[in-house]
PQR file with spaces between the fields and no chain letter, atoms N, CA, C, O and H, PARSE charges and radii, in Angstrom:
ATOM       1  N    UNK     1      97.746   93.408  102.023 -0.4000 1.5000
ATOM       2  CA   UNK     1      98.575   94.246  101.193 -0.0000 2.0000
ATOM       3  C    UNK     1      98.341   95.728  101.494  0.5500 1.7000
ATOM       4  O    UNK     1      99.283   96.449  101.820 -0.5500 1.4000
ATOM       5  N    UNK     2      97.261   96.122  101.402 -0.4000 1.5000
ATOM       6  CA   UNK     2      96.757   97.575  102.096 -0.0000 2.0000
ATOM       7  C    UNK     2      97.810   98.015  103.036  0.5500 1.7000
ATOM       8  O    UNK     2      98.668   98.835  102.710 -0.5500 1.4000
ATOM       9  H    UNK     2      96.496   95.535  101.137  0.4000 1.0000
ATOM      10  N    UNK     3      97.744   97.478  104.178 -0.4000 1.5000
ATOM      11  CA   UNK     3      98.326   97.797  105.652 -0.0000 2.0000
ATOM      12  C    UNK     3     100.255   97.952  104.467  0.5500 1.7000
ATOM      13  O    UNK     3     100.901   98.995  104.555 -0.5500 1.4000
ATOM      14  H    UNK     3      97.046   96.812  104.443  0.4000 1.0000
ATOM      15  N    UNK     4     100.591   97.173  103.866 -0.4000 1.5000
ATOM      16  CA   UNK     4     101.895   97.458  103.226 -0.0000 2.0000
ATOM      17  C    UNK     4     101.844   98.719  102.792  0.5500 1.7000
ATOM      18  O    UNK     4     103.032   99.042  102.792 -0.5500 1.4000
ATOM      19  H    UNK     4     100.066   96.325  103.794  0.4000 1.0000
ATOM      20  N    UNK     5     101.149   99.758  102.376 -0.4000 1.5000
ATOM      21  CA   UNK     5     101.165  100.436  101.192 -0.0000 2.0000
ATOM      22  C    UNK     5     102.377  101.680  101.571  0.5500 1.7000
ATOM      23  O    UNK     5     103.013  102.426  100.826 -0.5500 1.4000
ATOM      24  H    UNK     5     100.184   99.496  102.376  0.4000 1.0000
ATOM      25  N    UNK     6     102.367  101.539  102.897 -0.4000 1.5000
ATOM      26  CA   UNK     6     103.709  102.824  102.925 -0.0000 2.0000
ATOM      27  C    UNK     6     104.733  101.871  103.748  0.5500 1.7000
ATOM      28  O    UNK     6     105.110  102.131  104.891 -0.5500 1.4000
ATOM      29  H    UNK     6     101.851  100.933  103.502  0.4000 1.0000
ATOM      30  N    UNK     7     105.027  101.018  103.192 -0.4000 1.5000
ATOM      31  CA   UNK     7     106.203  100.121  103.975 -0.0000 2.0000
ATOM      32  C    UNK     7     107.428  100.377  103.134  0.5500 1.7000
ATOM      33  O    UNK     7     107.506  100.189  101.920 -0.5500 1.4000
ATOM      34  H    UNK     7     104.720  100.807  102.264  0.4000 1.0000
ATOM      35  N    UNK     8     108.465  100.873  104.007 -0.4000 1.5000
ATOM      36  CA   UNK     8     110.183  101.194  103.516 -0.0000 2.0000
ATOM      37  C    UNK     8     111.059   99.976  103.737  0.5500 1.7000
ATOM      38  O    UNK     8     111.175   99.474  104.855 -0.5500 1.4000
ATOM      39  H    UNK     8     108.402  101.026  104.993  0.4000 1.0000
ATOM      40  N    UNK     9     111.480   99.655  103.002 -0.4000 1.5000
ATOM      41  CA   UNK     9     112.561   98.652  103.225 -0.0000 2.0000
ATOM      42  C    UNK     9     113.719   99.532  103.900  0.5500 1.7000
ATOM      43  O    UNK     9     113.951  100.740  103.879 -0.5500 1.4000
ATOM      44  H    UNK     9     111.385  100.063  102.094  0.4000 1.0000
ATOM      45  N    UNK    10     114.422   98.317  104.573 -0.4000 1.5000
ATOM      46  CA   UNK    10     115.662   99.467  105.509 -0.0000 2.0000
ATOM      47  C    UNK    10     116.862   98.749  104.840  0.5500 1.7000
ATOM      48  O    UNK    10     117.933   99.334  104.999 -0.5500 1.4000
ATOM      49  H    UNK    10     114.233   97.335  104.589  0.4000 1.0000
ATOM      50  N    UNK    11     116.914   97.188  103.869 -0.4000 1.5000
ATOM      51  CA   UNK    11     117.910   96.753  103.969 -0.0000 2.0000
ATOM      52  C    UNK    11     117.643   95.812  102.773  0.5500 1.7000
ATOM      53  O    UNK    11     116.563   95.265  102.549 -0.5500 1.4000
ATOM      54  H    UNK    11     116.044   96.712  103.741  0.4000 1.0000
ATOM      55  N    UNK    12     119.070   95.662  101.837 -0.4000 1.5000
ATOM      56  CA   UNK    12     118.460   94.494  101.050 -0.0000 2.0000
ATOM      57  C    UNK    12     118.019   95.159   99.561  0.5500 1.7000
ATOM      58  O    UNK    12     118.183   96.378   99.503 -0.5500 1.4000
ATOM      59  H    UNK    12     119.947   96.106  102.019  0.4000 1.0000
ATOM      60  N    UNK    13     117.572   94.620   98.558 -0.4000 1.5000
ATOM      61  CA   UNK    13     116.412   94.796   97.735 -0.0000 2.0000
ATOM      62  C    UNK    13     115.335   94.243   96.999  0.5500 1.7000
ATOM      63  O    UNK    13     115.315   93.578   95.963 -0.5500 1.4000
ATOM      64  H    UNK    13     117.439   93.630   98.606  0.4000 1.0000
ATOM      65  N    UNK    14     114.119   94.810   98.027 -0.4000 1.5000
ATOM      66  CA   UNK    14     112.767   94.442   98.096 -0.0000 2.0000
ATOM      67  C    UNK    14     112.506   93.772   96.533  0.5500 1.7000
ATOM      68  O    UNK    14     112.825   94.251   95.445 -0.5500 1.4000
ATOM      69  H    UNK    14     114.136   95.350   98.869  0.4000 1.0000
ATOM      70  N    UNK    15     111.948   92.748   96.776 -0.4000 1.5000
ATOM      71  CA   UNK    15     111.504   91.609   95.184 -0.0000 2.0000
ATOM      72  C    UNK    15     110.637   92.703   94.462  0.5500 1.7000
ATOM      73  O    UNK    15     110.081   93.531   95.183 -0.5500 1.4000
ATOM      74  H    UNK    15     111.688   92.358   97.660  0.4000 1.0000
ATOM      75  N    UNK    16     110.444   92.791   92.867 -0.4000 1.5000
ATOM      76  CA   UNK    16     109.491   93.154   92.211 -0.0000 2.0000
ATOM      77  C    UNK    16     109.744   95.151   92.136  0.5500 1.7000
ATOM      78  O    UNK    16     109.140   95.988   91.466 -0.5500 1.4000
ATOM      79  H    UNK    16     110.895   92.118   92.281  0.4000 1.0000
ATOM      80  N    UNK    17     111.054   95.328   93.290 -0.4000 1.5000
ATOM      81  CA   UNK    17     111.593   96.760   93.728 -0.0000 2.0000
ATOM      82  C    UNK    17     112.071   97.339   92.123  0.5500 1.7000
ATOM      83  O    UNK    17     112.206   96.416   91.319 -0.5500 1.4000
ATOM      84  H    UNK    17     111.545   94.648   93.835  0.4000 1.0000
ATOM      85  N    UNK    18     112.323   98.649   91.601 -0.4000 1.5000
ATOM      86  CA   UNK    18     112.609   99.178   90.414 -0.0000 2.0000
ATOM      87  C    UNK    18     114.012   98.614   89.862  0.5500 1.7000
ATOM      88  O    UNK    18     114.138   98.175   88.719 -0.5500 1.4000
ATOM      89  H    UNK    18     112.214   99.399   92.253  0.4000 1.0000
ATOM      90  N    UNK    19     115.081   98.680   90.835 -0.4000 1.5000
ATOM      91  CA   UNK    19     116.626   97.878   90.803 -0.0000 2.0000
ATOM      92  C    UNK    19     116.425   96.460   90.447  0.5500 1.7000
ATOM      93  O    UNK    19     116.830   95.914   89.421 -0.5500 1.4000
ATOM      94  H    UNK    19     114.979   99.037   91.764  0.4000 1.0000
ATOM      95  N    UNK    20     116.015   96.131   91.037 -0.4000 1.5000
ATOM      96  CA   UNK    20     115.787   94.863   90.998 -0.0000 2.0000
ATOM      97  C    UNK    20     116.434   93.744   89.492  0.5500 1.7000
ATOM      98  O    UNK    20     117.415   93.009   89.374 -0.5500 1.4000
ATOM      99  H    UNK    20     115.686   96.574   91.871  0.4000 1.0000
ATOM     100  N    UNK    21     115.512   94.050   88.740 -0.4000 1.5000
ATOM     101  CA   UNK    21     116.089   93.484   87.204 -0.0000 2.0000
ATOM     102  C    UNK    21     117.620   94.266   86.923  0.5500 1.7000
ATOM     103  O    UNK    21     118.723   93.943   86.482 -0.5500 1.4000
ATOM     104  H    UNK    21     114.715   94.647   88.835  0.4000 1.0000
ATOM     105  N    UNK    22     117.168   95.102   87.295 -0.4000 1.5000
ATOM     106  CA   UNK    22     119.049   95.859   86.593 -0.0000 2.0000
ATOM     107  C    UNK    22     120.294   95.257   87.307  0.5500 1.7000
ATOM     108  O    UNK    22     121.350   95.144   86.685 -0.5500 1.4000
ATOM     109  H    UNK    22     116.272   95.364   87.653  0.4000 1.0000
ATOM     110  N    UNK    23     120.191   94.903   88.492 -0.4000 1.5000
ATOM     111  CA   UNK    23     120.972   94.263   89.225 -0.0000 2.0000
ATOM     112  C    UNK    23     121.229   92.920   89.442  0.5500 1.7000
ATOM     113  O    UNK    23     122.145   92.394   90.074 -0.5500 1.4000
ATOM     114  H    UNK    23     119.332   94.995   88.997  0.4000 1.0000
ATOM     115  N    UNK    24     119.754   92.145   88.478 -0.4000 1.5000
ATOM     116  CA   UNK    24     119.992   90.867   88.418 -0.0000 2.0000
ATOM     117  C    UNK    24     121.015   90.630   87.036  0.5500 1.7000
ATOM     118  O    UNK    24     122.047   89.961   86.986 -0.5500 1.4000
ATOM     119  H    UNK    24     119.010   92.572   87.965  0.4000 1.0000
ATOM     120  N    UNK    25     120.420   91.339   86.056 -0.4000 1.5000
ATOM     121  CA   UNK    25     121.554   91.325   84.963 -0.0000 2.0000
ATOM     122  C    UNK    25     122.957   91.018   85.240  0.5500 1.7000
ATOM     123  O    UNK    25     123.626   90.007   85.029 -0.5500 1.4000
ATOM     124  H    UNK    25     119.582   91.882   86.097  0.4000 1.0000
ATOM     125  N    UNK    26     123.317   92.514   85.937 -0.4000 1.5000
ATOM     126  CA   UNK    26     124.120   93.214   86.560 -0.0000 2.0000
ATOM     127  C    UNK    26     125.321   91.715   87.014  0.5500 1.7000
ATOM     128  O    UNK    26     126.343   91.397   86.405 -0.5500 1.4000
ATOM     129  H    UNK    26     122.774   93.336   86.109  0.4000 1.0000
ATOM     130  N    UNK    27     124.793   91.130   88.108 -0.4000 1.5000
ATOM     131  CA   UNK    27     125.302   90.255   88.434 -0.0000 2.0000
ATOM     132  C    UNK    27     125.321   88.737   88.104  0.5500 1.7000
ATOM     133  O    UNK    27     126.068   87.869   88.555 -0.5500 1.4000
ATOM     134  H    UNK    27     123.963   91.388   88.603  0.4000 1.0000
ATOM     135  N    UNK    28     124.172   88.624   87.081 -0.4000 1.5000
ATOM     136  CA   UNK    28     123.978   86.993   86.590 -0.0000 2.0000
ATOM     137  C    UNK    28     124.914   87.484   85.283  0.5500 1.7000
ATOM     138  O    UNK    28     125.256   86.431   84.745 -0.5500 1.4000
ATOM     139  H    UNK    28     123.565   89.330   86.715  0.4000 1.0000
ATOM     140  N    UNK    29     125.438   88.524   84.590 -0.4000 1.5000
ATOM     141  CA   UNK    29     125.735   88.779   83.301 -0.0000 2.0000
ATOM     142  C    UNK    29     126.892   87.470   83.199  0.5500 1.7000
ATOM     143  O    UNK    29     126.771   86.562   82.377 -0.5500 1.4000
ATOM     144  H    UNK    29     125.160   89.379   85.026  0.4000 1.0000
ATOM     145  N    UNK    30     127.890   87.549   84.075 -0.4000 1.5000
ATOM     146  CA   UNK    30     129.485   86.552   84.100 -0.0000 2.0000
ATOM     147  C    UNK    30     128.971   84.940   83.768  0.5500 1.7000
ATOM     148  O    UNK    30     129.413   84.078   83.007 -0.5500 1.4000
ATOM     149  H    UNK    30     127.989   88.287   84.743  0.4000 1.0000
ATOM     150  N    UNK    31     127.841   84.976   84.706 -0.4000 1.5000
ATOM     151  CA   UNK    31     127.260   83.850   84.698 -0.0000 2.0000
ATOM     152  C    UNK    31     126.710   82.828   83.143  0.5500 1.7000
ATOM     153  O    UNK    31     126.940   81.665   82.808 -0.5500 1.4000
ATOM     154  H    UNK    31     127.483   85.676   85.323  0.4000 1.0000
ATOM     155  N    UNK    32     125.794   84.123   82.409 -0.4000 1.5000
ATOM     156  CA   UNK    32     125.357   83.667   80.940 -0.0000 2.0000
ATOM     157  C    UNK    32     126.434   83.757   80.374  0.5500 1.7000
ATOM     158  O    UNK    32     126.269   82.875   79.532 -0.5500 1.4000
ATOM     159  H    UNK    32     125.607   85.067   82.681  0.4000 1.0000
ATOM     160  N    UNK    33     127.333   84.114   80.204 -0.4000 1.5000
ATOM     161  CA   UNK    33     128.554   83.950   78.975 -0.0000 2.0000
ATOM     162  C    UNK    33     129.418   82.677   79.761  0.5500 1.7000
ATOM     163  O    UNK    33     130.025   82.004   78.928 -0.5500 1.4000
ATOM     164  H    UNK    33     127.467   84.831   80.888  0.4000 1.0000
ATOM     165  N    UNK    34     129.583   82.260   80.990 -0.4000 1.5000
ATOM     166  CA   UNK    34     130.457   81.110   81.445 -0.0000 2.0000
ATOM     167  C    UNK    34     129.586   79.968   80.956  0.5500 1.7000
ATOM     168  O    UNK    34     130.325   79.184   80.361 -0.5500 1.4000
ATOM     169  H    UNK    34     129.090   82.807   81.667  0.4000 1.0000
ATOM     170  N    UNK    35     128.258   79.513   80.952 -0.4000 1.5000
ATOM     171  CA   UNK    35     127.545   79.085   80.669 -0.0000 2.0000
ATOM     172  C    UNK    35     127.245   79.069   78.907  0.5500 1.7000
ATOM     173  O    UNK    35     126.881   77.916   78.674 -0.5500 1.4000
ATOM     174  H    UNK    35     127.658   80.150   81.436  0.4000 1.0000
ATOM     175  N    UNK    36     127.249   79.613   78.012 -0.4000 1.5000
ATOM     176  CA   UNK    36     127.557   80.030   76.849 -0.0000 2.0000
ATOM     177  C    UNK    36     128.890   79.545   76.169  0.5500 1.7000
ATOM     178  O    UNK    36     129.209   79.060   75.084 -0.5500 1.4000
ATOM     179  H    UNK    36     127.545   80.549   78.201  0.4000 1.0000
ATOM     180  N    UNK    37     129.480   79.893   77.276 -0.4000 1.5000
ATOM     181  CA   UNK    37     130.916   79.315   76.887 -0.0000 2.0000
ATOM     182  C    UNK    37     131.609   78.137   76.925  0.5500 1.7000
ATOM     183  O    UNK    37     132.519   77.733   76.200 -0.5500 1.4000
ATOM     184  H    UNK    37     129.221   80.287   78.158  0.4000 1.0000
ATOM     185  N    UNK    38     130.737   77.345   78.421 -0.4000 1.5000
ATOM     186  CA   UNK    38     130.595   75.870   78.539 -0.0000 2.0000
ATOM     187  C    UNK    38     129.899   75.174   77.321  0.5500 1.7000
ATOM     188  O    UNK    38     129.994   73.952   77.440 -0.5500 1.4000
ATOM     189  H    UNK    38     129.998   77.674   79.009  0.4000 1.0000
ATOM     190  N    UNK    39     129.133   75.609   76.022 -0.4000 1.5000
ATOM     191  CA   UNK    39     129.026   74.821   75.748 -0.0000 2.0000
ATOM     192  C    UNK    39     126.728   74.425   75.860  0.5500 1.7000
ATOM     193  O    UNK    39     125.886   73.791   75.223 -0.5500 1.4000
ATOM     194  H    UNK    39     129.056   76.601   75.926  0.4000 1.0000
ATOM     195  N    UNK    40     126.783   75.177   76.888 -0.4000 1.5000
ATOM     196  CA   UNK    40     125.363   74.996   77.386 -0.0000 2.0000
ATOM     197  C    UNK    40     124.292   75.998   76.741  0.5500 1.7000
ATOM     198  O    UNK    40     124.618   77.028   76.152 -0.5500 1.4000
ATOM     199  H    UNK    40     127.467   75.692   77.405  0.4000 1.0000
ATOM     200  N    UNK    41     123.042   75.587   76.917 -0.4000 1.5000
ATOM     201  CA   UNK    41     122.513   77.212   76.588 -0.0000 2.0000
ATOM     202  C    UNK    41     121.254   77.073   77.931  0.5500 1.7000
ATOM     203  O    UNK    41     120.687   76.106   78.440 -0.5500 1.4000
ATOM     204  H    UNK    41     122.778   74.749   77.396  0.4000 1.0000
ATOM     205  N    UNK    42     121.196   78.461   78.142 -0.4000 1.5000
ATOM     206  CA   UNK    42     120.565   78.938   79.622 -0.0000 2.0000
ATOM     207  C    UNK    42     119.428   79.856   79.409  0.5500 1.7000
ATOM     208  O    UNK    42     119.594   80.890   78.763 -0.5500 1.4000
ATOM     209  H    UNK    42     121.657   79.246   77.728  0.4000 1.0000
ATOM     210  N    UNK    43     118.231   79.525   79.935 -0.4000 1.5000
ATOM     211  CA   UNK    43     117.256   80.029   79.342 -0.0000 2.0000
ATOM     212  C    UNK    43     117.083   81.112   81.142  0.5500 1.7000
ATOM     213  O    UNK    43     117.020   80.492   82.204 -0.5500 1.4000
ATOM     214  H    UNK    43     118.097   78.684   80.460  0.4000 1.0000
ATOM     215  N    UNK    44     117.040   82.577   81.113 -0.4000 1.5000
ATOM     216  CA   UNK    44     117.051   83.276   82.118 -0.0000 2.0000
ATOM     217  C    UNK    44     115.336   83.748   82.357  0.5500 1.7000
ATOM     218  O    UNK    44     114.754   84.114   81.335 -0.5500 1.4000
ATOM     219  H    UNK    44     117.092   83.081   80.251  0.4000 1.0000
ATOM     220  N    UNK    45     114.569   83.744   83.620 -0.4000 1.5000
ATOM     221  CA   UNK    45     113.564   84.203   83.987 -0.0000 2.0000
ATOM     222  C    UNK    45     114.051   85.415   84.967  0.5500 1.7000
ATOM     223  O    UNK    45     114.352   85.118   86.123 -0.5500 1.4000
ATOM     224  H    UNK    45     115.041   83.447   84.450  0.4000 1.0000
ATOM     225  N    UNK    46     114.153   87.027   84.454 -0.4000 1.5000
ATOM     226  CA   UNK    46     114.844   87.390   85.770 -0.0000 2.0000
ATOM     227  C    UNK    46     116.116   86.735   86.722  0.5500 1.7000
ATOM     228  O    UNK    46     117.257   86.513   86.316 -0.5500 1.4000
ATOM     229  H    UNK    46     113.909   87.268   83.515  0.4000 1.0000
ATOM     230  N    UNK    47     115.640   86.512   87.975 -0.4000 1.5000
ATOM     231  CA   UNK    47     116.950   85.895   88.852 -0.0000 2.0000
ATOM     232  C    UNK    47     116.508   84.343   88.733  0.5500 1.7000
ATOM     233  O    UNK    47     116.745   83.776   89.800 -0.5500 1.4000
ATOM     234  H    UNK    47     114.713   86.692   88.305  0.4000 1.0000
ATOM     235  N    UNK    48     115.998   83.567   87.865 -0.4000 1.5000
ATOM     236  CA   UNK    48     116.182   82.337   87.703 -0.0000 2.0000
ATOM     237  C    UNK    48     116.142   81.828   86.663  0.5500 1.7000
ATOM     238  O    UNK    48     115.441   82.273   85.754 -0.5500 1.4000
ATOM     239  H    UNK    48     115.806   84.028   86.998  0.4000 1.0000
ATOM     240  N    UNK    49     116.813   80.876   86.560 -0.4000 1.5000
ATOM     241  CA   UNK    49     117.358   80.130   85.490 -0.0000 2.0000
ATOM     242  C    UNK    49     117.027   78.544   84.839  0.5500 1.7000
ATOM     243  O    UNK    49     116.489   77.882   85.727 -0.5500 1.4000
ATOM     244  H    UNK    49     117.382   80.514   87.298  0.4000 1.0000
ATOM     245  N    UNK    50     117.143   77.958   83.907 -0.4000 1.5000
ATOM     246  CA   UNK    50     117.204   76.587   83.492 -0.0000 2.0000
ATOM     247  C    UNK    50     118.159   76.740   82.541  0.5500 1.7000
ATOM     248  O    UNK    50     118.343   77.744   81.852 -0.5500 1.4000
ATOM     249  H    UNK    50     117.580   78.496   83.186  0.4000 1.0000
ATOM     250  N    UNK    51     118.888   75.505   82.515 -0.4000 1.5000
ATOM     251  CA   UNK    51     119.904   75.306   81.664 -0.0000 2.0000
ATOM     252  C    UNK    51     119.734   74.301   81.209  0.5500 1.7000
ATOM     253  O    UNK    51     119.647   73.367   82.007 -0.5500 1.4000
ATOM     254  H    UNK    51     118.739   74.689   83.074  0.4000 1.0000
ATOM     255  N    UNK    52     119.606   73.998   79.731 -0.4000 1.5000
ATOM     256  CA   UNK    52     118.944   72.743   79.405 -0.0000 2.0000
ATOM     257  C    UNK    52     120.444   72.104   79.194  0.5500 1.7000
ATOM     258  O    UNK    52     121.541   72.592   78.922 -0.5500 1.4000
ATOM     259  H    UNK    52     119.677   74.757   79.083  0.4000 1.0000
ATOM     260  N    UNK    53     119.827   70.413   79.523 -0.4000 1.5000
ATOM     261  CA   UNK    53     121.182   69.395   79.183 -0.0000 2.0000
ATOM     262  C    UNK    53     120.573   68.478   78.662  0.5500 1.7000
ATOM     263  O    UNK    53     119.347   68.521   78.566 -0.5500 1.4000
ATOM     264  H    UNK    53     118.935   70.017   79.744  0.4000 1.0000
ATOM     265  N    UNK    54     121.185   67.606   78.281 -0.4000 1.5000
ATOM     266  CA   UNK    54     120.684   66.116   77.320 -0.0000 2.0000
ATOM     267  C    UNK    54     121.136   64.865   77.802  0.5500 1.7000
ATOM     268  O    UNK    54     121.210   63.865   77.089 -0.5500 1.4000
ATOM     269  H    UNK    54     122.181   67.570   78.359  0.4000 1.0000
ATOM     270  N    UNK    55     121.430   64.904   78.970 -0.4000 1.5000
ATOM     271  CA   UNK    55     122.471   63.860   79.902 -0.0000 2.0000
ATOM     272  C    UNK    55     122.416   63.889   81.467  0.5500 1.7000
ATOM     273  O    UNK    55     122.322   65.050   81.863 -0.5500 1.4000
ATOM     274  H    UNK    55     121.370   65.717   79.549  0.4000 1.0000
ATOM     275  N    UNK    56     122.442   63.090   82.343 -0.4000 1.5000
ATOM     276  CA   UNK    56     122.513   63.348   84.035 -0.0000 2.0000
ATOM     277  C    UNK    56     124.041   63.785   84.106  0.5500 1.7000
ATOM     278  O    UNK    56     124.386   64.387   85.123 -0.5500 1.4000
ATOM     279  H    UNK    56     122.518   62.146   82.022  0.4000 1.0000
ATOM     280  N    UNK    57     124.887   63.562   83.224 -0.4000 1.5000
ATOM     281  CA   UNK    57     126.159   63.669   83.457 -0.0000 2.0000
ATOM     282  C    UNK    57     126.730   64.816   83.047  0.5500 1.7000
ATOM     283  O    UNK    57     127.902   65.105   83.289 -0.5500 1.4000
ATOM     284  H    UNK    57     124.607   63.072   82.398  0.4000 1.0000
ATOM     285  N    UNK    58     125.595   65.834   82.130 -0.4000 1.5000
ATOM     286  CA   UNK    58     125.589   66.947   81.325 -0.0000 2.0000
ATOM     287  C    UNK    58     125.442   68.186   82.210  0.5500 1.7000
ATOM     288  O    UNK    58     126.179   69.172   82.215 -0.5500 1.4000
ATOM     289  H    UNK    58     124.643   65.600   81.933  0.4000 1.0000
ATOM     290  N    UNK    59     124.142   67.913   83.107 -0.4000 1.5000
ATOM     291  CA   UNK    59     123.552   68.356   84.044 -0.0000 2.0000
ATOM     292  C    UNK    59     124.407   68.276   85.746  0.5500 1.7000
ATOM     293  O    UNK    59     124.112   69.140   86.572 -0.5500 1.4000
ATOM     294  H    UNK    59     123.544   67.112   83.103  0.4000 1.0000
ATOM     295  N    UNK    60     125.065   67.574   85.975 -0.4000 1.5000
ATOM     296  CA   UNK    60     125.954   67.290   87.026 -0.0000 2.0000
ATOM     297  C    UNK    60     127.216   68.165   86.326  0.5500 1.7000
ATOM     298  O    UNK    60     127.693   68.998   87.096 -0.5500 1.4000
ATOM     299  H    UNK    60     125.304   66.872   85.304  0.4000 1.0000
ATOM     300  N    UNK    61     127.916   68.099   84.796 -0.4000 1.5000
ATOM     301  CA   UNK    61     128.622   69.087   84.856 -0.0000 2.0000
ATOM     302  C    UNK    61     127.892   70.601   85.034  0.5500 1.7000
ATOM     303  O    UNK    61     128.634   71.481   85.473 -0.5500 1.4000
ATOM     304  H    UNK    61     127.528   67.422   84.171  0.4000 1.0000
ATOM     305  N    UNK    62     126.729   70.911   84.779 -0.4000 1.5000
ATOM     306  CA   UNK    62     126.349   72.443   84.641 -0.0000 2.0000
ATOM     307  C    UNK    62     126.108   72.856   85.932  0.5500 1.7000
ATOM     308  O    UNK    62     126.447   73.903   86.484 -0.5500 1.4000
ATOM     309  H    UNK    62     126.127   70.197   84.423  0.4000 1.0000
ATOM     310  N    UNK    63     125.426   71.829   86.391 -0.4000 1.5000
ATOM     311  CA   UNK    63     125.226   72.605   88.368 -0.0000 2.0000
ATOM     312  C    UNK    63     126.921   72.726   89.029  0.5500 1.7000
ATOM     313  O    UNK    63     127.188   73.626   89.825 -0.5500 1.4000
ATOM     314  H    UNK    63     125.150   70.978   85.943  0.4000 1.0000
ATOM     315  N    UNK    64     128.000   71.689   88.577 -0.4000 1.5000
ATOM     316  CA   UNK    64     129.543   71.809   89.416 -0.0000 2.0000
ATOM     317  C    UNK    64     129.832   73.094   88.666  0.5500 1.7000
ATOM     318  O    UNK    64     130.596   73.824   89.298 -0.5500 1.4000
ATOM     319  H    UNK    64     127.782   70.958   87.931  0.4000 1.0000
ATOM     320  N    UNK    65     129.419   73.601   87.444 -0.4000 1.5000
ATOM     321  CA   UNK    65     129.693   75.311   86.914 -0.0000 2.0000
ATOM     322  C    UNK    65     129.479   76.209   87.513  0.5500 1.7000
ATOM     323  O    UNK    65     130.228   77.088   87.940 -0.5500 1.4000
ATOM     324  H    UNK    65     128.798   73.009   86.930  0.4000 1.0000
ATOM     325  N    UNK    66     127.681   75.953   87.654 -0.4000 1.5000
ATOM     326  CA   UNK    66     127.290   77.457   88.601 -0.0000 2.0000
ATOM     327  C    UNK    66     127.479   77.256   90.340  0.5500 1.7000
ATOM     328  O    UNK    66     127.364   78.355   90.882 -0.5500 1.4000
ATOM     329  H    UNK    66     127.073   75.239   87.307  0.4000 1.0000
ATOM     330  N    UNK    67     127.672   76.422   91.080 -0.4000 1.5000
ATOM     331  CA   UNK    67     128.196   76.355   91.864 -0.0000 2.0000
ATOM     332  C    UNK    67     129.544   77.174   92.001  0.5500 1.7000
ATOM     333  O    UNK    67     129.577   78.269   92.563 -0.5500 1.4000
ATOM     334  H    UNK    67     127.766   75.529   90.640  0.4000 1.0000
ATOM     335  N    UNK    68     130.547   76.619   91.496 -0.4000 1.5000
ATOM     336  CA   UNK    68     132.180   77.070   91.365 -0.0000 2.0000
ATOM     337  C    UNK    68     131.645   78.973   91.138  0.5500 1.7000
ATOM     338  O    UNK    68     132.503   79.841   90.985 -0.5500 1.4000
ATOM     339  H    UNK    68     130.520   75.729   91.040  0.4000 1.0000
């Protein structure tokens, strides 16, 4: 980690970077209300997610959601 300490990213944005959360919002936001709106409820970690279901058939509809 040392040898990192003056490393620039040129491209992208670097994990754990200041943007980072604001932009995950940013772009998962459409996501929690389609999900909300299905019917589901979605528990968010940052850029990952669980969506709890009560069914394989519950769960097969919520992944054909966030897929689409």
């Amino acid at each position: 980690m040392y040898e990192m300490k003056h490393w620039t990213p040129e491209n992208g944005t670097p994990q754990g970077g200041i943007i980072s959360p604001l932009l995950t919002n940013i772009y998962l936001d459409g996501l929690d209300k389609l999900i909300k709106n299905s019917g589901y409820r979605m528990i968010r970690y940052a850029d990952d997610f669980v969506i709890l279901c009560k069914s394989k058939s519950e769960t097969e509809n919520a992944l054909n959601i966030v897929e689409q």
